[in-house]
C-alpha positions in Angstrom: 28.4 57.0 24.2 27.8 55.5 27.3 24.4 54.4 28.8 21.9 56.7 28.8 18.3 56.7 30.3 14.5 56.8 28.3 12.8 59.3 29.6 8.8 60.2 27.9 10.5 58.9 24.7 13.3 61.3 24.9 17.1 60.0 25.4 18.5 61.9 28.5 21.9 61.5 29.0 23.6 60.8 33.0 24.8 64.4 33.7 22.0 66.5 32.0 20.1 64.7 34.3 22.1 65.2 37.2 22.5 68.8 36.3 18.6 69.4 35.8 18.1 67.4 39.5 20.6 70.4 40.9 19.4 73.2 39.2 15.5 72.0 40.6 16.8 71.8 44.1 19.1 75.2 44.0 15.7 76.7 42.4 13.6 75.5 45.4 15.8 76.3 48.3 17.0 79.4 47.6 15.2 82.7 49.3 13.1 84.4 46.3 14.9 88.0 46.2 11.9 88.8 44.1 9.7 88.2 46.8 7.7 90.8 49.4 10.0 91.1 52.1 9.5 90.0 55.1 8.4 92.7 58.4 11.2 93.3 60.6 9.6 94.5 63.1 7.2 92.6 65.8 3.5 92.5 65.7 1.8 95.1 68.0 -0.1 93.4 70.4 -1.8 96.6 71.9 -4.9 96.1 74.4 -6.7 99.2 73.1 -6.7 101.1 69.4 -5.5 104.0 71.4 -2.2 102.1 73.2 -1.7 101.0 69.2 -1.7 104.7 68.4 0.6 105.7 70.5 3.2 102.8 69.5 2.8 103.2 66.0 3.5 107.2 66.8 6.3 106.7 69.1 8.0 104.3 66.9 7.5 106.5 63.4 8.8 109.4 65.9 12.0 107.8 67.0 12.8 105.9 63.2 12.5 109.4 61.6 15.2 110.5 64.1 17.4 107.7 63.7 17.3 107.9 60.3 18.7 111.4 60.6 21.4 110.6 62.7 23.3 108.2 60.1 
């Protein structure tokens, strides 16, 4: 065997380390699938609760009739 390195009193060989350094980074930059998604529509910046009303209804109106068109 070739050189290997000393890790917390544990002998860790070149590539399991190098495949336990890729398999952290692919973990951590991934997108979570198991995560909430994310909104895909924009916040409703409405001036009064009634103007929010009437977004919110006209939006749920016209996505219920879209949704029967496909």
């Amino acid at each position: 065997m070739g050189a290997a390195y000393h890790i917390l009193g544990k002998t860790v060989q070149p590539h399991q380390l190098a495949l336990a350094t890729l398999g952290t980074v692919v973990f951590f930059t991934l997108p979570k699938p198991w995560g909430p998604p994310k909104p895909t529509t924009p916040p409703i910046n409405a001036s009064s609760p009634e103007e929010e009303k009437f977004i919110k209804d006209f939006l749920a109106k016209h996505t219920e009739t879209a949704e029967e068109h496909h």
